[in-house]
C-alpha positions in Angstrom: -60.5 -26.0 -102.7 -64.4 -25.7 -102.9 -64.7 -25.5 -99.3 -62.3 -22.3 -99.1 -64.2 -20.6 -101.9 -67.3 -21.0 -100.0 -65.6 -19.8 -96.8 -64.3 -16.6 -98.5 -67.4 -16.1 -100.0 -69.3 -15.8 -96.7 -66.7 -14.4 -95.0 -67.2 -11.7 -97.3 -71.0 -11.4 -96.7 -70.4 -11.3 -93.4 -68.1 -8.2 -93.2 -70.3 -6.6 -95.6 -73.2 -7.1 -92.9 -71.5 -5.5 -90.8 -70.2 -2.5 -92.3 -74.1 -2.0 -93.5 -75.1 -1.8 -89.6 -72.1 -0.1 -88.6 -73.3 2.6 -90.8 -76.8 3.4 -89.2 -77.1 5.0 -85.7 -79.0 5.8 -83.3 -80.9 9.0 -83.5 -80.4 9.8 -79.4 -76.5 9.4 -79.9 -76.1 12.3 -82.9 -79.0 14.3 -81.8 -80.4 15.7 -79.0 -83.6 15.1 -78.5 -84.4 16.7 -75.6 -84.1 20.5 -77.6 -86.1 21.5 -79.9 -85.0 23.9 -83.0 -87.7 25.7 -85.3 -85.8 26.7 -88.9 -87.5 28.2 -92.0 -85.4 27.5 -94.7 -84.8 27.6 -98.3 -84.8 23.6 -99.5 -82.1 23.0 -101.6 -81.6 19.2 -102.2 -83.2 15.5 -101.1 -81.3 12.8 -100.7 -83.8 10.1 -100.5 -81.6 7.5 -99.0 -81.0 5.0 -96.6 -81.0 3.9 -93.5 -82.7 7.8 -93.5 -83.5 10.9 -95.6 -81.8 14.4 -96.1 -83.2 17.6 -96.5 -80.8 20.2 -97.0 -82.0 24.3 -96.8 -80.7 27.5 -97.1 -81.2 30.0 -93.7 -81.0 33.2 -94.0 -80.2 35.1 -90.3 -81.5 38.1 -89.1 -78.6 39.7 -90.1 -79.1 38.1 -93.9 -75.8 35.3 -93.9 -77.0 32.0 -95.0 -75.9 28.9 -93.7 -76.6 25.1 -95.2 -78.2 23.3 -92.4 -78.7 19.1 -93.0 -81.2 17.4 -91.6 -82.1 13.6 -91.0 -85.5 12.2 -91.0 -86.6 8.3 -91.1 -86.1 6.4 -94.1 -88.0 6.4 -97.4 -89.8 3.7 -96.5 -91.3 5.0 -93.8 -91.8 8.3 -95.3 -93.6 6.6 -97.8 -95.7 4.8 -94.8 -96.0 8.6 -93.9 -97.8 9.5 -97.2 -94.9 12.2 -98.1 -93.0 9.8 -100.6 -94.3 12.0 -103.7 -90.8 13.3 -104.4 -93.1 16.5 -106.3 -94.4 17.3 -102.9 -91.2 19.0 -101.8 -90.2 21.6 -104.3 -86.7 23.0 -104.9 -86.8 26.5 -104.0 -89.4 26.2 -101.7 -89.7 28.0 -97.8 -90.4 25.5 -95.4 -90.2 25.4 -91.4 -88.8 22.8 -90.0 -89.1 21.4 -86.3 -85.3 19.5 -85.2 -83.7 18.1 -83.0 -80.2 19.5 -83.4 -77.2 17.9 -83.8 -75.1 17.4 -80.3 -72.0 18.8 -81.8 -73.1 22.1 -82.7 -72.9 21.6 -86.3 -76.0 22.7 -88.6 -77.3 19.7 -88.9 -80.7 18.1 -86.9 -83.2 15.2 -87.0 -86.6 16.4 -88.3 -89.8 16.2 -86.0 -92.3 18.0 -88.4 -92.1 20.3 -92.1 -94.7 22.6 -92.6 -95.4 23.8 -95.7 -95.9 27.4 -97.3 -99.7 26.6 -97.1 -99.4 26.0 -93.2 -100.2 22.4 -93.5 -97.8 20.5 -90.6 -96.8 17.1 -91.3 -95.2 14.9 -88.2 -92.2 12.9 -89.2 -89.9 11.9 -86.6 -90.3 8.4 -85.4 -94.7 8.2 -85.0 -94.2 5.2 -83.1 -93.9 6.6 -80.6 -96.9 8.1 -80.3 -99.0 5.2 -80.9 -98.2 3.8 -84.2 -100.5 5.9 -85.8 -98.8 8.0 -88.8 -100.4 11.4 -88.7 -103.3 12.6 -90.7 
């Protein structure tokens, strides 16, 4: 009996493993990284999650509709890594523009290369790996 309530009990971490990896993708499969998209948006909401973060904005057309667009960037840890883990350092309400790589589907949603703020400063998120392995300064 012990040795089938260890069983199940693995068994049980083992499926939850791999639901957790299930869950992340990669970026190149959702997105498409070789376009670039360049938003200013309204920031709504952060959802400072993982395997990655979402900001979500308002955009306001030339023609004045708005439209909710999603976007991914890395994780919290390596926004943190990034310097840009101050949640006070992106306000609600707040314009920013946002280099993406949009979303292969067509759907407003996109994986963030760079914000920059209402002051002009830019700040390079994607992955800075590749670049070196130097976050930006």
């Amino acid at each position: 009996m012990r040795k089938s309530a260890l069983f199940a009990l693995l068994t049980a971490f083992a499926l939850a493993g791999a639901a957790t990896t299930h869950a992340h993708h990669a970026v190149q499969a959702q997105f498409d990284v070789t376009k670039n998209l360049i938003l200013s948006g309204t920031l709504k909401k952060v959802d400072w999650t993982n395997p990655h973060a979402w900001f979500h904005f308002d955009v306001k057309a030339q023609d004045g509709t708005v439209t909710i667009w999603s976007v991914e960037t890395i994780g919290p840890n390596g926004l943190r890594r990034l310097g840009i883990s101050d949640r006070r350092l992106f306000q609600i309400g707040t314009e920013y523009k946002i280099d993406i790589h949009p979303d292969r589907s067509g759907k407003n949603l996109g994986f963030v290369n760079s914000f920059t703020f209402p002051d002009g400063k830019v700040i390079k998120v994607g992955f800075p790996e590749e670049e070196g392995g130097e976050p930006p300064r």
